[in-house]
C-alpha positions in Angstrom: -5.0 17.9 -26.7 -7.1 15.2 -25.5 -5.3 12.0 -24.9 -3.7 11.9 -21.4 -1.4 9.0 -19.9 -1.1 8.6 -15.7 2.0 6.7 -14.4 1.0 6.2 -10.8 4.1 5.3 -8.7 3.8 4.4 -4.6 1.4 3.1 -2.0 -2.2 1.9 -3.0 -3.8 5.0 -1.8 -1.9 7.0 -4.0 -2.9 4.5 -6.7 -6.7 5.6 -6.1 -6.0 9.1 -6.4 -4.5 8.1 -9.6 -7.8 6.2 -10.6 -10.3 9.2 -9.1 -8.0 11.5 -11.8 -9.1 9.3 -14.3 -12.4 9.3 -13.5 -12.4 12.9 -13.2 -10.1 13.2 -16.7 -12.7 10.6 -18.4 -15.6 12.6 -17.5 -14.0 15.7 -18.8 -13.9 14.4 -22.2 -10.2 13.3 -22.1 -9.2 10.3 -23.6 -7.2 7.8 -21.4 -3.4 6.5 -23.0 -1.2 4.0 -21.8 1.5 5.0 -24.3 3.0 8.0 -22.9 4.9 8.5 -26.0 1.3 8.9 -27.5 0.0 11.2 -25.3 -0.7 14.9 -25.8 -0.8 15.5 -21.9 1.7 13.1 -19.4 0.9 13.2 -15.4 3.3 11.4 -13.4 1.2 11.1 -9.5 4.5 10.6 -7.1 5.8 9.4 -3.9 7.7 10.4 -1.4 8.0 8.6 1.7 11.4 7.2 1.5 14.6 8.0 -0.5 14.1 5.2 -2.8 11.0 6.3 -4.2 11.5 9.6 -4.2 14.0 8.7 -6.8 11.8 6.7 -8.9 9.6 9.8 -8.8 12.3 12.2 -10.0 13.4 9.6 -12.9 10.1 8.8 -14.1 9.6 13.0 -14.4 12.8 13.4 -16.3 12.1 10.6 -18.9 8.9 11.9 -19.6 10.3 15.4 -19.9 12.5 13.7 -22.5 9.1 12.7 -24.4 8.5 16.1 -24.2 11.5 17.5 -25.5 11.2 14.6 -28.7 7.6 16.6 -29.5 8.4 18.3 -32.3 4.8 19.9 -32.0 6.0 21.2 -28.8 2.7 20.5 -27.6 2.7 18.1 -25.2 2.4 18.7 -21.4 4.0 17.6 -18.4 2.2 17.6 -15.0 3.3 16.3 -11.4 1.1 15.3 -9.1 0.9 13.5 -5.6 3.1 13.4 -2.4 6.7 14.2 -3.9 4.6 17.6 -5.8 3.2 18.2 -2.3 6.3 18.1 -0.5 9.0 19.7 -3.7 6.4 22.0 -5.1 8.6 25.3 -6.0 11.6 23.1 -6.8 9.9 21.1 -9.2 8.9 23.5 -11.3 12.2 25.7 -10.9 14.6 22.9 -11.6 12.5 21.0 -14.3 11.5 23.7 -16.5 9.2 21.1 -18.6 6.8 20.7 -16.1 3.6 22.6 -17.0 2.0 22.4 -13.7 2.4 21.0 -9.9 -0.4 19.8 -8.3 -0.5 18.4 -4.8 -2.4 15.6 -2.6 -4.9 17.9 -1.5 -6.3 19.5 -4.9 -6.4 16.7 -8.2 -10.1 16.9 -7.6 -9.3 20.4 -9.8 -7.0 18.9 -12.4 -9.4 19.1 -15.8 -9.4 22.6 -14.4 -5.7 23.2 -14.4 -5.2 21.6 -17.3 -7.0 23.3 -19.3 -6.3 26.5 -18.3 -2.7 25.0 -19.3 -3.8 24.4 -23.1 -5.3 27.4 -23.5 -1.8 29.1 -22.9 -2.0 29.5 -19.1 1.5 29.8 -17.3 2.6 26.6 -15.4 1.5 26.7 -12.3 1.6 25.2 -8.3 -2.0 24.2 -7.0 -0.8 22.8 -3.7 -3.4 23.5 -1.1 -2.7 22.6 2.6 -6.1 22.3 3.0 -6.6 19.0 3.8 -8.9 16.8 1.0 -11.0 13.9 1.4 -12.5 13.2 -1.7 -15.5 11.1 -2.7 -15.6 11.1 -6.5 -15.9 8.1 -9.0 -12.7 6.5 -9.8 -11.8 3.8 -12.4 -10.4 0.8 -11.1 -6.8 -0.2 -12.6 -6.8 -3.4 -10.6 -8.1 -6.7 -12.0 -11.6 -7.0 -11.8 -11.8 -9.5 -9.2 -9.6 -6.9 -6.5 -10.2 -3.6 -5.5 -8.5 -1.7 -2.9 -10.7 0.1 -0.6 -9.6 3.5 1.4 -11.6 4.1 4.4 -9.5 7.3 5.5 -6.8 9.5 4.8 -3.6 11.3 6.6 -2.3 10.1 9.7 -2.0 11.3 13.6 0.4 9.0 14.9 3.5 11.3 14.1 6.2 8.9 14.1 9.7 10.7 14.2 11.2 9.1 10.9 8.0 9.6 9.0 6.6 13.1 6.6 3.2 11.7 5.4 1.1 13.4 8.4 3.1 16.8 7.2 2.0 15.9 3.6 -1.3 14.1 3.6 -2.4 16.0 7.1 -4.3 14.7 9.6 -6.3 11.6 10.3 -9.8 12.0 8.5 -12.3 8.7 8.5 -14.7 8.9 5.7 -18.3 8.1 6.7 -19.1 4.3 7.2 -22.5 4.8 4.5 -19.9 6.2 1.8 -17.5 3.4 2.5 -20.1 0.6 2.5 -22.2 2.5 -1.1 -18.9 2.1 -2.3 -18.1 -1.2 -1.2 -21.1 -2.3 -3.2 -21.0 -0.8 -6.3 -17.5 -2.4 -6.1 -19.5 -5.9 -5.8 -22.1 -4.8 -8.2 -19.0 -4.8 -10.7 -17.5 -7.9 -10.1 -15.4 -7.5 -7.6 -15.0 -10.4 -5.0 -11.9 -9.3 -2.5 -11.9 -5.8 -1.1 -8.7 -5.0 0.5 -9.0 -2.3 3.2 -6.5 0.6 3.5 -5.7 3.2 5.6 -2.3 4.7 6.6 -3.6 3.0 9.8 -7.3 1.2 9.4 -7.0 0.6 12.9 -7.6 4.3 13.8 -10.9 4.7 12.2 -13.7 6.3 13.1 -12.0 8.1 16.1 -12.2 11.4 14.5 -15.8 12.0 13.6 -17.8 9.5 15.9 -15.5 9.8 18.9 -14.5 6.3 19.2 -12.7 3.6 16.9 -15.2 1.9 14.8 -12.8 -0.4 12.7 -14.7 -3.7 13.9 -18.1 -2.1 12.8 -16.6 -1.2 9.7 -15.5 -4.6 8.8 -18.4 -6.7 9.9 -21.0 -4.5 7.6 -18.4 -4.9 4.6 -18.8 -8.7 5.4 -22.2 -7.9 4.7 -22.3 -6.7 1.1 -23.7 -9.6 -1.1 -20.6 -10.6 -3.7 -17.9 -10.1 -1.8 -15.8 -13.1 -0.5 -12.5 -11.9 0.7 -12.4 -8.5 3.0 -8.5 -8.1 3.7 -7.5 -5.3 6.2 -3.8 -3.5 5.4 -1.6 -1.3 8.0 -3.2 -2.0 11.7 -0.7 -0.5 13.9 -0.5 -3.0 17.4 -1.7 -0.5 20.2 -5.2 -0.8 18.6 -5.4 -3.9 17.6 -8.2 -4.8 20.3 -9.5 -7.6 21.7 -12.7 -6.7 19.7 -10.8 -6.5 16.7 -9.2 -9.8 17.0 -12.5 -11.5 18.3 -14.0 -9.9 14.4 -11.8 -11.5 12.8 -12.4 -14.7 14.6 -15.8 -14.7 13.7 -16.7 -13.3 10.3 -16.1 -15.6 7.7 -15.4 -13.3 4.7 -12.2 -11.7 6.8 -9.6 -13.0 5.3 -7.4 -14.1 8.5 -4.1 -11.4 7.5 -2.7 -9.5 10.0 -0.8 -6.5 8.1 0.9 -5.1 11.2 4.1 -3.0 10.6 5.7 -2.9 14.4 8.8 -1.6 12.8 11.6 -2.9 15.7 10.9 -4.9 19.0 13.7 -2.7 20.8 12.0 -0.5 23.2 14.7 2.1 23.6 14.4 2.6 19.8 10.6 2.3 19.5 10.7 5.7 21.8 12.6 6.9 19.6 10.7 6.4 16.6 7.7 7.8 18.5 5.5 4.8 18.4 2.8 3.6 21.1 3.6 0.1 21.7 6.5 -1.1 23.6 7.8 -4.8 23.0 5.7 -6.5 25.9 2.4 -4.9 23.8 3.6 -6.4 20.9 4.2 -9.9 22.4 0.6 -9.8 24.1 -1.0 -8.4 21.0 0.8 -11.6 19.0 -0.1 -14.3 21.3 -3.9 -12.9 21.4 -3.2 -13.3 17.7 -2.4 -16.3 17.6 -4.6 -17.7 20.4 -7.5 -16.8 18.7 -6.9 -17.6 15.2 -5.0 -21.0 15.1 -4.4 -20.0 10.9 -3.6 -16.2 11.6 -1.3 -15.0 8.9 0.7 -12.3 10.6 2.5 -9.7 8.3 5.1 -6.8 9.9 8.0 -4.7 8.0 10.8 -3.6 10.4 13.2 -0.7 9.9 17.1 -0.8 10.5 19.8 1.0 10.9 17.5 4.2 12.8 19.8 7.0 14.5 21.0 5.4 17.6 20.4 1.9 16.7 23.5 -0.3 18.8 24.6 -4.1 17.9 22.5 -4.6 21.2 19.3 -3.1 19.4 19.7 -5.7 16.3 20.4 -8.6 18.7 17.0 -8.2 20.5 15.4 -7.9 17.0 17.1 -10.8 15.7 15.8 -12.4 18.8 12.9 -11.4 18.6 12.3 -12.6 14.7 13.1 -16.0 16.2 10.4 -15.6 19.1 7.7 -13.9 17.0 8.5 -16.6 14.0 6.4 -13.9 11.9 5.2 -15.1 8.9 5.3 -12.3 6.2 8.3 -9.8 7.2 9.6 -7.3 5.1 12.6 -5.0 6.2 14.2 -1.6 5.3 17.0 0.4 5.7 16.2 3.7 7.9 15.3 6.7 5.2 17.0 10.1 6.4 14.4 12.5 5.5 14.0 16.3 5.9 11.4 17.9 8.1 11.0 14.8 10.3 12.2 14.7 13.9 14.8 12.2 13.6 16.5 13.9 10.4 18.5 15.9 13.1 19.0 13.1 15.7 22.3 11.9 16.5 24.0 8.7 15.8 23.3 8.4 12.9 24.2 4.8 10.8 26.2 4.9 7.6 25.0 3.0 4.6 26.9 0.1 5.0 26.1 -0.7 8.3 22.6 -0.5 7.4 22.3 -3.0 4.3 24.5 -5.2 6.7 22.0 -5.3 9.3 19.1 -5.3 6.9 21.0 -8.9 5.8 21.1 -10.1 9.2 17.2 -9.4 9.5 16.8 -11.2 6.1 18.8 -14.6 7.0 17.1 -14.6 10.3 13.6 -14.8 8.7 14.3 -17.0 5.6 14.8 -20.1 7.8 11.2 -19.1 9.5 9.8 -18.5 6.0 11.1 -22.3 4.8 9.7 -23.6 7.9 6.6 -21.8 7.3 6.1 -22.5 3.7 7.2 -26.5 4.7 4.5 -27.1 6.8 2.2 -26.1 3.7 3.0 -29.1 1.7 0.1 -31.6 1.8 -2.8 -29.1 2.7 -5.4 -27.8 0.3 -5.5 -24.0 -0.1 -8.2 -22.1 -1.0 -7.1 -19.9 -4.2 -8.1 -16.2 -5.4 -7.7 -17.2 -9.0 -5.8 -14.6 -10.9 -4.7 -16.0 -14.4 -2.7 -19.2 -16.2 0.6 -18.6 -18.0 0.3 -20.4 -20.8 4.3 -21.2 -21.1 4.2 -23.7 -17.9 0.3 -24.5 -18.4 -0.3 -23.3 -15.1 -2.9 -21.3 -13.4 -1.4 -18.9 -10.8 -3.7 -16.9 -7.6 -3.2 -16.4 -4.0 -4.7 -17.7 -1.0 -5.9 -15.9 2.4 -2.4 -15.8 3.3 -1.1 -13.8 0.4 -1.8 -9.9 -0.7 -1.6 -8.6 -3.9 1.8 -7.6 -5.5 3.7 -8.0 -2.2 3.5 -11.8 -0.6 3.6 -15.1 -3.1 2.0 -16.7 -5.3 0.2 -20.0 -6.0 0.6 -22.0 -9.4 -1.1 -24.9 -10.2 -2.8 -26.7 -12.5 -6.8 -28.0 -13.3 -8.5 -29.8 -15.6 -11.7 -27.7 -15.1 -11.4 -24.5 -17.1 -10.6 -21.6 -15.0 -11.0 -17.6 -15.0 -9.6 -14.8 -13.2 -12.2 -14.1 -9.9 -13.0 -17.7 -9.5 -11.6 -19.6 -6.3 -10.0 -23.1 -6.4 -9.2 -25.8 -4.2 -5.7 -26.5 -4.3 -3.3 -29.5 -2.8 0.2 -27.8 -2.1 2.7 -30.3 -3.7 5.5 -28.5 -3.5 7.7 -25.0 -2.0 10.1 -22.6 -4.1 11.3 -19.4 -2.5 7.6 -18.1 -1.5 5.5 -19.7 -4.0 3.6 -22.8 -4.0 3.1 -25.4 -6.2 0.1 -28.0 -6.5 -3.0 -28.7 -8.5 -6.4 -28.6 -8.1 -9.1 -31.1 -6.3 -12.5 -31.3 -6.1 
């Protein structure tokens, strides 16, 4: 009972909780398994933050409990981990009776524990703490080698009435800026050359244990660490994004110019009611500061429509505000009814319908702002993040400054100088389809 598979589903900070269990497994004497078909033990680390992947939690569960039931052994084990274990604790285990053990967000450092109290013919059993945990350990990386995501905090304080991570994760807690940066360079020390920086908001960091927000100090030391080329920064919410902030960015090199900055709607009367701190006019200041400052700034947002009360006047300011703003990364989703959240139990609520209609709207605003972004790109030389060649098209693909991983596009081109994954290119832009670019490499 040795070999153990991890699916990790979600965000990337649940996807380092998933590699600190690995760690933790690995240096328990477990073997790690891709297969999970293979495996004697199967942990599935979950989400739950909107219905969506709730669902893809709950699936992936049942088909490995399937796995399970194949075992002719009747050996193999079945344990849930992460937000959606947090959250469903006593249901999961009383309505999927091949679950061996719950464990929530707050206590996988213990899971060699629980497990093998498990093999030795232990009961299954809830380890769900609501004491909050902010853990240091080792992890191994499941990202390429050239890319690692960095967390510099966990839980949240911003209590936004649509949202349950503060009720699961807990409150804000900033790890220590000498742990972040020891980690940020045995990251470098193993090849790593663009850290990206996550938080469920970065831009709050530091205001719990030195009293004041210390994001900017943060970022200019990881600039520092000898190897690194690319620091990117996810999830700054815009009431904090400073003019000290913006002016760090301006002026350390290594920052990759990204603005990650979900303002979820532009209407203020729905703001309010989604509990956040900035109001439109904020958000228009905070963009044109942006902008003002950093000629190249790639600004990212998501939006969400179809919240309890939204009217057709609502989604016309948004729309016109998409024109205004002329953002360009913007991703947008339906409002997620979810229980134990303020605005679960608010009136007005929007059927389904309505809300993948205005979700369209949203979408066909922006695309004609994403082909007159990407346009303009033709002609220019790109700096590229190489990140492999696909040997079908004989082209090398990466991203540039403007891109993140797994969630904006991608560059393919092709060079006669032999490339590998972690070196950077120079690339002429040829060519634009859907969000990718096309081109080839100059000197």
């Amino acid at each position: 009972m040795k070999k153990v598979s991890i699916a990790s589903l979600g965000c990337s900070k649940n996807l380092i909780d998933s590699e600190q269990m690995t760690a933790l497994l690995r240096s328990g004497g477990f073997e790690i398994w891709e297969n999970e078909a293979d495996a004697d033990i199967m942990i599935v680390n979950t989400c739950t933050f909107v219905e969506d992947a709730q669902t893809e939690s709950i699936n992936c569960i049942l088909e490995l409990a399937q796995y399970k039931k194949a075992d002719k052994n009747k050996k193999k084990l079945l344990i849930v981990t992460g937000c959606l274990a947090q959250r469903y604790k006593e249901q999961i285990l009383r309505e999927i009776p091949e679950v061996d053990a719950v464990i929530g967000v707050n206590e996988f450092d213990k899971i060699v524990d629980i497990i093998n109290a498990r093999v030795g013919g232990g009961p299954a059993s809830v380890s769900c703490s609501e004491k909050p945990l902010l853990f240091e350990g080792e992890r191994e990386r499941s990202t390429p080698g050239y890319t690692a995501f960095l967390k510099i905090a966990e839980g949240c304080d911003n209590r936004c009435t649509y949202c349950v991570i503060p009720s699961i994760r807990g409150a804000y807690r900033s790890r220590k800026i000498e742990d972040i940066i020891a980690e940020a360079e045995k990251l470098a020390a193993d090849g790593v050359k663009e850290l990206i920086v996550i938080a469920q908001d970065t831009t709050r960091y530091g205001i719990d244990i030195y009293g004041e927000y210390r994001l900017s100090e943060l970022l200019k030391k990881l600039c520092a660490v000898s190897g690194i080329e690319w620091v990117r920064v996810h999830y700054c919410y815009p009431e904090l994004v400073t003019d000290e902030l913006i002016e760090t960015f301006a002026s350390e090199p290594k920052l990759c110019n990204y603005f990650d900055i979900p303002i979820q709607h532009s209407s203020d009367r729905v703001l309010k009611r989604m509990g956040r701190r900035a109001n439109r006019a904020q958000i228009t200041e905070m963009i044109k500061k942006i902008r003002a400052a950093i000629p190249d700034a790639v600004i990212r947002t998501t939006l969400i429509v179809g919240f309890p009360g939204e009217t057709e006047e609502d989604m016309d300011d948004l729309l016109r505000f998409i024109d205004e703003a002329r953002f360009d990364r913007l991703g947008v989703f339906t409002y997620s009814r979810e229980e134990d959240t303020p605005a679960y139990d608010m009136p007005d609520q929007i059927d389904e319908e309505e809300k993948r209609r205005r979700l369209e709207n949203v979408m066909v605003a922006q695309a004609d702002i994403d082909d007159e972004n990407n346009a303009a790109k033709v002609g220019t030389v790109q700096t590229v993040l190489v990140e492999g060649r696909d040997e079908i098209i004989k082209s090398y693909f990466g991203r540039t400054y403007a891109d993140s991983v797994d969630i904006d596009g991608m560059v393919f081109f092709r060079s006669k100088e032999k490339l590998r994954p972690g070196d950077f290119a120079r690339v002429r832009i040829d060519e634009v389809e859907d969000m990718n670019l096309f081109g080839k490499a100059v000197k």
